[in-house]
LUMLO-452682 format. One record per residue: residue in three letters; x, y, z of N, C-alpha, C in turn. Coordinates in pm, whole numbers, plus 50000, padded with zeros to 5 digits. Atoms other than C-alpha are relative to their C-alpha. Layout:
N
ALAXYZXYZXYZ
...
END
This chain:
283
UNK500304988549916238185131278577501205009550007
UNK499014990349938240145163378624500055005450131
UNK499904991049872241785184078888499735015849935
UNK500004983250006240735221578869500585003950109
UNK499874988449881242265251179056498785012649939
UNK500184993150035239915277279065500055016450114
UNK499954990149883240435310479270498585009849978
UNK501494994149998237185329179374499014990550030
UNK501245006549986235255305579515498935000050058
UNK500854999049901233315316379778498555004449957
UNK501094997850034230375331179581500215005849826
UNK500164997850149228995340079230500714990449923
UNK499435013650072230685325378909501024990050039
UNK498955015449993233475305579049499454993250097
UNK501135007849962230845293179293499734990049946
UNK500705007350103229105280579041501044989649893
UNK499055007250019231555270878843500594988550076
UNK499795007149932233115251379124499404987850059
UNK501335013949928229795232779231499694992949853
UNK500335010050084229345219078875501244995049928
UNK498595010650059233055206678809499884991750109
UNK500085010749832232275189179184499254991649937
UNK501715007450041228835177479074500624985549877
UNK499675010450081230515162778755500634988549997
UNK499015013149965232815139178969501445004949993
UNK498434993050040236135166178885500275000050162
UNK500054988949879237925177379194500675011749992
UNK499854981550025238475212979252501155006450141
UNK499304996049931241275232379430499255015449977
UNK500804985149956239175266779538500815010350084
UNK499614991149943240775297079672499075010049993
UNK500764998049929239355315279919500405012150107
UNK499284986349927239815353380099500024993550177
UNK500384999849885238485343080447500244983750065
UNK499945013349921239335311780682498414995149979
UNK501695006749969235315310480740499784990649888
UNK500585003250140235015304080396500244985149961
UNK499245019550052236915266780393499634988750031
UNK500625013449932235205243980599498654998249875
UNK501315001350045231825251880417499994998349789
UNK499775002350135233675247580074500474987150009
UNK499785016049964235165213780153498804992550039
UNK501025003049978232175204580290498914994349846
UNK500615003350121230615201379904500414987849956
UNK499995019350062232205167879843501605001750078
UNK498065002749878235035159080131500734986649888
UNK498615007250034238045144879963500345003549851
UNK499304993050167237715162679586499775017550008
UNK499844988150035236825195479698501225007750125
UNK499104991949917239945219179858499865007350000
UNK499694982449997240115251479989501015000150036
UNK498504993549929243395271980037499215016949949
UNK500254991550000243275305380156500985008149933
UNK499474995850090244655328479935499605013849903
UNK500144987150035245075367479820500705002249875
UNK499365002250161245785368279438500925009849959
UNK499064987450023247455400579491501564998250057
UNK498455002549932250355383279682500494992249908
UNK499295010150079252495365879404500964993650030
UNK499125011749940255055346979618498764990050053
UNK500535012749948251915333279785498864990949878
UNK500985010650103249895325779442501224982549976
UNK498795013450061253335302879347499474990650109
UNK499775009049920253285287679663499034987650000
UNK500665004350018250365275679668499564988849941
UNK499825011850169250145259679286501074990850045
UNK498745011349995253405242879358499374985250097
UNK500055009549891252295229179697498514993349966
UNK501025006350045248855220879566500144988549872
UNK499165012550104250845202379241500414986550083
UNK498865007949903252895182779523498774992350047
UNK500595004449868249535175479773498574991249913
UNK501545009950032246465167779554500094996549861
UNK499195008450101247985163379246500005009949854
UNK499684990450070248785178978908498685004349901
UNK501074991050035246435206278753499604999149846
UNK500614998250126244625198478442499375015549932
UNK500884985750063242305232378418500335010450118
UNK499694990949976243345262878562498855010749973
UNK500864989550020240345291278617500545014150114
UNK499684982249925241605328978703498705006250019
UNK501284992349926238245339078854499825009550091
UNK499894986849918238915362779144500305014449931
UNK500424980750051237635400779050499305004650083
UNK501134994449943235735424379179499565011849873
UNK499934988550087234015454778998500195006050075
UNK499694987049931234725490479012499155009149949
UNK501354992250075231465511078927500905022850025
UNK499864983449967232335550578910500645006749839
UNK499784993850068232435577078689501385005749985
UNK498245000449975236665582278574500225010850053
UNK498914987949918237405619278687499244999950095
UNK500234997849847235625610779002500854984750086
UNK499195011149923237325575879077501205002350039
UNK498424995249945240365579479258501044992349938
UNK499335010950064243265563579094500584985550102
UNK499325012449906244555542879402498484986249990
UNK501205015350037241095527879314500204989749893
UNK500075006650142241935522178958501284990150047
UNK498485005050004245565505079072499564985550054
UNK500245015549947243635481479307499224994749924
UNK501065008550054241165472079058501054989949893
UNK498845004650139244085463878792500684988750076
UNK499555014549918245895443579119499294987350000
UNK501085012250007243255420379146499724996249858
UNK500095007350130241795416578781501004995249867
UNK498855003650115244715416678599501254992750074
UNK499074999449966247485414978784500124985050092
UNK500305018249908246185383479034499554993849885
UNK500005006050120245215369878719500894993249969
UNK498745001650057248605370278581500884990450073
UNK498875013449900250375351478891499184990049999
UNK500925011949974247555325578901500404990349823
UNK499755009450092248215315578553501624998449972
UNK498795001549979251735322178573501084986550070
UNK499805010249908252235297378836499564987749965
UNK500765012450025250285271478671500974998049879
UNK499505007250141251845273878330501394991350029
UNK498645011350028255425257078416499594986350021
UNK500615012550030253205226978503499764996249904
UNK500705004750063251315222478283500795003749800
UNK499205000550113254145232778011500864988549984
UNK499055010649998256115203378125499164988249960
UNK501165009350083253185180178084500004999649875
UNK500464997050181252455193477707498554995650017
UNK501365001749979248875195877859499475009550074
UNK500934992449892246195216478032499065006749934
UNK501084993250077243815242277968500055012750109
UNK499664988449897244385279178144498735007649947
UNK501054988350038241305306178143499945004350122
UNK500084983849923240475338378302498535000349966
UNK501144993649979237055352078367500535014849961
UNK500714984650055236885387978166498545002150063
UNK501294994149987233555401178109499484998549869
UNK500704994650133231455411277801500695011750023
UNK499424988949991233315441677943501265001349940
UNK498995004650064236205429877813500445002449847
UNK500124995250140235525435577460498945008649955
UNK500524985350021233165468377486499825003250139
UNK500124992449895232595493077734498605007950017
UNK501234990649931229855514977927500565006850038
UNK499504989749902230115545378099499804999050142
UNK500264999949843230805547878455500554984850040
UNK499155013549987232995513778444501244999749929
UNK498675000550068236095523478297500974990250055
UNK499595006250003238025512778516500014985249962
UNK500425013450016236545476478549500424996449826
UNK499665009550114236675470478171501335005549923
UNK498935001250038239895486178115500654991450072
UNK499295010949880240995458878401499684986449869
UNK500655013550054239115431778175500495004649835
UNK498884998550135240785446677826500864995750000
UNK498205003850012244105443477927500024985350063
UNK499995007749969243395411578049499744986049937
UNK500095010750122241795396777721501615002549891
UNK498855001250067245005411977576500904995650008
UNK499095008649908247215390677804499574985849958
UNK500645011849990245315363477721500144995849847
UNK499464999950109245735364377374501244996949919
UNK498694999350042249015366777347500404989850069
UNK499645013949934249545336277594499344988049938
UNK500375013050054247385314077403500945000549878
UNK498885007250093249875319977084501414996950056
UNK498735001049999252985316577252499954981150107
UNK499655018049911251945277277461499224993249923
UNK501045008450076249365266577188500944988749965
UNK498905011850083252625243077017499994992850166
UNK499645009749856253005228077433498674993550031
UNK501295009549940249325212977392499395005150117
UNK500944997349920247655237877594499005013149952
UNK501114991249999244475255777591500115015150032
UNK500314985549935243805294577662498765004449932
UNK501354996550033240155303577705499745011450058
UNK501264985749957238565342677762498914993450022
UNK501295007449954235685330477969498915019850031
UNK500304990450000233695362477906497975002650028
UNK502065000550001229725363278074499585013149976
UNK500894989250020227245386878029499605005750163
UNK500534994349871224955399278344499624988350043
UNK499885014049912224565367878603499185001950067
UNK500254990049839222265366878889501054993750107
UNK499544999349915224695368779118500305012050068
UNK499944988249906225845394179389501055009149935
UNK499144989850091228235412579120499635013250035
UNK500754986850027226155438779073499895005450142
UNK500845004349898224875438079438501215007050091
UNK498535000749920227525441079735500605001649973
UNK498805001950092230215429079550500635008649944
UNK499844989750086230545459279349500915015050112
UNK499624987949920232845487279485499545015549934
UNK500574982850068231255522179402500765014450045
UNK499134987249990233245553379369498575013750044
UNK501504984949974231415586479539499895011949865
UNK500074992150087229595606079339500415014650068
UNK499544987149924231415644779345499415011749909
UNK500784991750085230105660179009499114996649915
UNK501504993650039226875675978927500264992049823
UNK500525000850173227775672078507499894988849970
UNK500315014150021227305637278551499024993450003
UNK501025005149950224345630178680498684997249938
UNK501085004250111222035632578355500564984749984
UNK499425013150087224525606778215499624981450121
UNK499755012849932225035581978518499194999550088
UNK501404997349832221915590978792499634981149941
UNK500455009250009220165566978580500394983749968
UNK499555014849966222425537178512500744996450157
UNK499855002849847223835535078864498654993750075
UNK501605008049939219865531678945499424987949929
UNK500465010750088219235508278669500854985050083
UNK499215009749959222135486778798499624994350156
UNK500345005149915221265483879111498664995750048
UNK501625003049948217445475379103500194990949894
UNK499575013250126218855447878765500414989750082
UNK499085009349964220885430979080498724990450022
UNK500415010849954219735395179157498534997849898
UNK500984996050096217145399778834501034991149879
UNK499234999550161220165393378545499254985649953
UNK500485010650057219335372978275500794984250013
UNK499505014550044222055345478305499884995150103
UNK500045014549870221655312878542501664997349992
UNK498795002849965225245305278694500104989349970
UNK499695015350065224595269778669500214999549880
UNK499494998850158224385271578275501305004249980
UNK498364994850041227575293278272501244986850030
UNK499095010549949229165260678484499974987749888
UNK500365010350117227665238478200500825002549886
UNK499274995750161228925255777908501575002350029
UNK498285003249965232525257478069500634988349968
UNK499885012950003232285222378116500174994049872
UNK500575001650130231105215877775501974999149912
UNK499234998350066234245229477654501354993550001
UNK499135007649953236465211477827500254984649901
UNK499805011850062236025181877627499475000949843
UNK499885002450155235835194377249501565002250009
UNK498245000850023239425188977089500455021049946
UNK499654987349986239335224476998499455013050030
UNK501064987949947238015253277265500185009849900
UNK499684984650029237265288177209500725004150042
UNK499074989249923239935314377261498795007250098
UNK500954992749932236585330377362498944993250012
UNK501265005849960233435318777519499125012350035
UNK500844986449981230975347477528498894991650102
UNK500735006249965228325337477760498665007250057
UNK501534991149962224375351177802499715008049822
UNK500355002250102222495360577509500235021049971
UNK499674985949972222865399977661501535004549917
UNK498365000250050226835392777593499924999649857
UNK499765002050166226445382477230499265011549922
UNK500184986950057224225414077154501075012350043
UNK499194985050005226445442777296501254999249958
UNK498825002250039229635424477232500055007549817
UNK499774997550183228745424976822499795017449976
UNK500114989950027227565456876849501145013550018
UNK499084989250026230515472276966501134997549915
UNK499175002750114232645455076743499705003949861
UNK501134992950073230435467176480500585013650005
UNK499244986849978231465504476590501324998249948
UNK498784998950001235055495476573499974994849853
UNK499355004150163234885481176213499405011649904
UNK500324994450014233055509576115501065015350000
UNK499004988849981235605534076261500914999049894
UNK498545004150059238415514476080499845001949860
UNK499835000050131236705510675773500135019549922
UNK500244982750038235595551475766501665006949990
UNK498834991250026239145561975801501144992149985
UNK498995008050049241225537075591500455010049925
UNK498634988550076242645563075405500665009250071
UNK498874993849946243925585275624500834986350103
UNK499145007049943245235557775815501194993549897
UNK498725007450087247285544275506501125010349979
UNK499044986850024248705580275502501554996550034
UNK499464993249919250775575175762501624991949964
UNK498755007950030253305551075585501145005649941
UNK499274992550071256415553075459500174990149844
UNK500634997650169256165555675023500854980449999
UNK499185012750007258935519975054499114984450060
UNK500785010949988256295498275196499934988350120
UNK499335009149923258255481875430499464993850134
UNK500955005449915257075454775674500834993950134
UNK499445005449912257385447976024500054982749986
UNK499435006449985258875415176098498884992750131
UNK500715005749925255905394476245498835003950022
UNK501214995549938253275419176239498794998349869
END
């Protein structure tokens, strides 16, 4: 059996998540915005499941935490960076102090959550660290910039941390779903006001689409907790886990675009060298 930490637990995927690493006999260290929120999370299996309360945007108190949770219930096999929120709005109407807090939280609480975990689990020469992206993560929509530029720079963080601890025997998984039913869409979702008219062909109708899709999406949470699980015990995960069948169509398709772009303008891009050839040093 493992120990998980996962932050975000109170509802949607790390919910879910959380109730089927319980279910499986794991126990789970859950972080949690609200006091209310702890009794009724412990409550799922008293003595493997923990709550600590905890704001991912404070990085003295993510450390503290990990350390004192290393020390109290014992040391952290799987590591899940789950706390996000979205940020729905069209960009020259979102305010930027919006865009700063969306980046605090998805990226940035991200970053101390696995931060804090890796000197563990580097000393071990064991673990397994992942982040919750999106499908947003690796293409975009309109009227969610921010959000999946939060979840870009976050698979690009992620990337670059799985080559630099892969030799210390640990994992790094992009846990990337599609549309869930959960309250994402729903509540959850912070929405920027609409201010201009030239938008409103473009985004009237996905703003309305989105919110009459909530509590409808195609993916079951439980499955997403399954196929996490799943992965946990082949000898070698995905860097990426795409998840919903929604995710694996728009993902290819925008990758698709981008190889398309690259291939259409390989010649002027070779322009830009210099005639000697010469190569960076690692790249």
């Amino acid at each position: 059996m493992k120990t998980f930490l996962i932050t975000g637990v109170s509802s949607g995927l790390g919910r879910a998540f959380a109730e089927g690493a319980l279910d499986a006999g794991h126990t789970v260290v859950g972080t949690v915005r609200r006091e209310a929120d702890r009794g009724p999370f412990e409550a799922l299996a008293p003595g493997r499941a923990h709550a600590r309360r905890l704001d991912v945007t404070d990085d003295v108190a993510v450390r503290a935490v990990v350390d004192e949770v290393e020390a109290s219930v014992g040391p952290l096999d799987v590591a899940i960076a789950n706390a996000g929120y979205g940020l729905e709005g069209i960009f020259e109407e979102t305010p930027l102090s919006a865009v700063r807090a969306q980046f605090e939280t998805n990226v940035f609480g991200a970053a101390a959550t696995l931060q804090a975990v890796l000197p563990h689990m580097r000393k071990r020469r064991a673990g397994h660290l992942m982040a919750v992206t999106s499908m947003g993560g690796l293409m975009a929509v309109p009227g969610m910039s921010a959000y999946c530029g939060s979840k870009f720079a976050l698979e690009g963080m992620l990337e670059s941390i799985r080559k630099e601890v892969t030799a210390f025997g640990i994992h790094v998984t992009a846990v990337e779903p599609g549309s869930f039913r959960t309250d994402w869409a729903g509540r959850s979702m912070t929405r920027a006001e609409r201010t201009i008219a030239d938008y409103d062909a473009l985004f009237t109708p996905i703003r309305d689409a989105r919110t009459a899709a909530s509590g409808n999406q195609l993916g079951d949470p439980r499955k997403a907790a399954d196929a996490l699980l799943h992965i946990l015990d082949v000898p070698e995960p995905p860097a990426h886990l795409l998840l919903g069948s929604d995710a694996l169509r728009l993902v290819a398709a925008a990758r698709q675009a981008v190889d398309d772009d690259i291939r259409g303008w390989e010649q002027l891009s070779r322009t830009t060298d210099f005639p000697d050839g010469a190569q960076i040093a690692g790249a």
